[in-house]
Residue, then its C-alpha position, 0 to 999 in steps of 0.5 A: x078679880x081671878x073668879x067670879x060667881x054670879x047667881x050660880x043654882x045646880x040642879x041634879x036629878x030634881x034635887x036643888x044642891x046649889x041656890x042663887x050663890x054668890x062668891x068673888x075671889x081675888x088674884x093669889x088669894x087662899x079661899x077655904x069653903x066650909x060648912x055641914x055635909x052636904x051643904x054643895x061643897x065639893x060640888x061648888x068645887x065641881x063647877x068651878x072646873x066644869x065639871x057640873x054645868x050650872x042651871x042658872x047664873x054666871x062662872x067668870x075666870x079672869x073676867x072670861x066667862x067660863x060657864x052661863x049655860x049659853x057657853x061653857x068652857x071644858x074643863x081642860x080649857x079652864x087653866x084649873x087644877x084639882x085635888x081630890x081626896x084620893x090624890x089619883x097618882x098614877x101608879x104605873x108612874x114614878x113620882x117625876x113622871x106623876x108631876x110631869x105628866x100634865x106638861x109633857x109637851x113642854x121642852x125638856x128643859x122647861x120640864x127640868x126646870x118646872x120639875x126642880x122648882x117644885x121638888x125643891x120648894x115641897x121637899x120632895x127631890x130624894x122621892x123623885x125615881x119612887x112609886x107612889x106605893x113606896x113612899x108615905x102618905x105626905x109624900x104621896x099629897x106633896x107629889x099630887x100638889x106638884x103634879x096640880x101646880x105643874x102646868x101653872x094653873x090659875x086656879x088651884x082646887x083641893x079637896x079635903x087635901x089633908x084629911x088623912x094625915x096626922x096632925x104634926x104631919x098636917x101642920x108641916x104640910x099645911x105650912x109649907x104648901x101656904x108658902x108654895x101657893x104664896x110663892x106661885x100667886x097661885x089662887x086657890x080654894x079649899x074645900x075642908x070640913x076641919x075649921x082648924x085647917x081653914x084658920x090656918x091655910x085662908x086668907x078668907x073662909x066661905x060657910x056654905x049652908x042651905x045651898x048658899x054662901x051665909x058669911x064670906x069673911x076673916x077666920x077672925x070674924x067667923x070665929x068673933x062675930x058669927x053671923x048665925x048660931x050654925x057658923x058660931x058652933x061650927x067655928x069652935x067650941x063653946x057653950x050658951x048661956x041665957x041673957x037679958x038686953x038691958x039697952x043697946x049695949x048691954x046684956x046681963x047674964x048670970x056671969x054678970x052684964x056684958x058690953x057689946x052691940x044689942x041693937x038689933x034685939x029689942x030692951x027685955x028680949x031674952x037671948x043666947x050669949x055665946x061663951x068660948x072657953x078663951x072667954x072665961x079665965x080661972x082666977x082663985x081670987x075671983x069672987x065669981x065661982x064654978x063647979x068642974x063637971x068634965x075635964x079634957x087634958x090637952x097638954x099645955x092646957x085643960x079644958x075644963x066644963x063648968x057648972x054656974x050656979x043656975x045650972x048653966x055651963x060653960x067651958x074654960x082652957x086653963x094652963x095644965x099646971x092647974x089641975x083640978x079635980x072634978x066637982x071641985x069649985x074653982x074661981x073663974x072671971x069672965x072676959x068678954x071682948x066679943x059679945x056674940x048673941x042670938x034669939 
């Protein structure tokens, strides 16, 4: 286990910000933590590098206990490195002396091999002699993120790290600091508020909500089996429509009777069945129908809202070559292969 938290609350000025958490990461693991503003995120991220000192419970590093308010390790001691928002690059310092700065007592050939290694492997070896100021807002992230990896630290924290970036600049970074992070068998915990980001950088993804961690799982499994409404909306788009429990298995809806476990809802309770948009094909031979009521062109695809005929809505992600107009009735045909329902 590379870090350990253990029953960790914070308190600051009177304000309980972090309540009897608990999260264990594994070695090389990437770790993304989500959830609303002001869940205790960036202050979870703040414990870790000891920056806030926990009122109760237990921070493990390595088996070595870094924080249970009997002993606390100071940050520097810690072997954590962070990147916030706003990167920090000092501007005084060209871009080889920013990622240097933090192994300067290391020999100087240790610090041309530790310098090549990570110019090569984030694209970053022709920016080397420039300032920060002289060079775009990627290339300022790939210098923080070989600054933070420098001294081989074994934990690596980003703060929203791809926040400001646009979104084809986002994916190529995203891509290749994955593969760095990988290469390294650097840990690593990232604190983002775009779930898109997080399906794509994390091995595992934590939602943090009222001050702990509510599931602790798979992108898959957040997004397929949410353990609460907040997680489900939180993890992509989607819509819910009333249902009826027939047994344990089955719920009927006005989409018609769907298959999954209802077991834990009593037979006649009424629910809420989660519908994302990959969950309804349109289909002009179905003889199930809806109504367009709004439409998003996305390129390669529309995602269309539609109206049932009770007046319920759902959305559907239809190839863009079916372009249909609104209030224009189209045939749609439900597939449901994860059932996710509510009270």
């Amino acid at each position: 286990m590379k870090l350990e938290i253990e029953n960790i609350s914070l308190n600051i000025d009177g304000n309980q910000i972090i309540d009897n958490l608990n999260l264990n990461i594994y070695e090389q693991e990437i770790i993304s933590i989500i959830g609303p503003s002001a869940s205790g995120k960036s202050s979870l991220l703040r414990i870790i590098a000891g920056f806030e000192n926990i009122n109760s419970g237990r921070v493990k590093i390595n088996g070595v206990t870094v924080d249970d308010r009997s002993k606390v390790v100071e940050p520097q001691n810690r072997k954590v490195g962070i990147i916030f928002q706003d990167l920090a690059l000092f501007p005084h310092l060209n871009c080889e002396n920013n990622i240097l700065f933090g192994i300067e007592k290391h020999t100087p050939t240790e610090k041309s091999k530790r310098l090549e290694r990570l110019s090569t492997l984030l694209d970053i070896s022709g920016i080397l002699k420039s300032f920060p100021h002289e060079i775009s807002g990627g290339q300022q992230q790939r210098v923080a993120i070989a600054r933070a990896l420098a001294p081989k630290p074994e934990i690596l924290l980003l703060d929203e790290p791809f926040s400001a970036l646009d979104e084809k600049l986002k994916e190529t970074l995203m891509s290749d600091v994955k593969k760095l992070l990988k290469e390294e068998k650097i840990t690593t915990i990232v604190i983002t508020h775009n779930i898109k980001e997080a399906f794509e950088i994390s091995d595992k993804i934590a939602f943090l909500d009222n001050k702990k961690i509510i599931q602790y799982d798979t992108a898959y499994n957040l997004y397929h089996k949410p353990l609460t409404e907040d997680i489900a909306v939180f993890c992509g788009i989607g819509s819910f429509i009333q249902g009826n429990v027939i047994d344990t298995n089955h719920v009927q809806t006005e989409l018609g009777q769907f298959f999954g476990d209802a077991s834990k809802f009593s037979i006649g309770s009424v629910v809420k069945v989660m519908i994302r948009p990959d969950d309804i094909i349109h289909d002009d031979n179905s003889t199930q129908s809806a109504k367009v009521i709004e439409k998003s062109f996305h390129g390669s695809d529309f995602l269309y809202k539609l109206e049932l005929s009770d007046g319920e809505r759902v959305y559907c992600y239809t190839p863009s070559h079916h372009n249909h107009s609104l209030n224009e009735v189209i045939g749609i045909k439900p597939v449901i292969d994860h059932l996710i329902i509510f009270n």
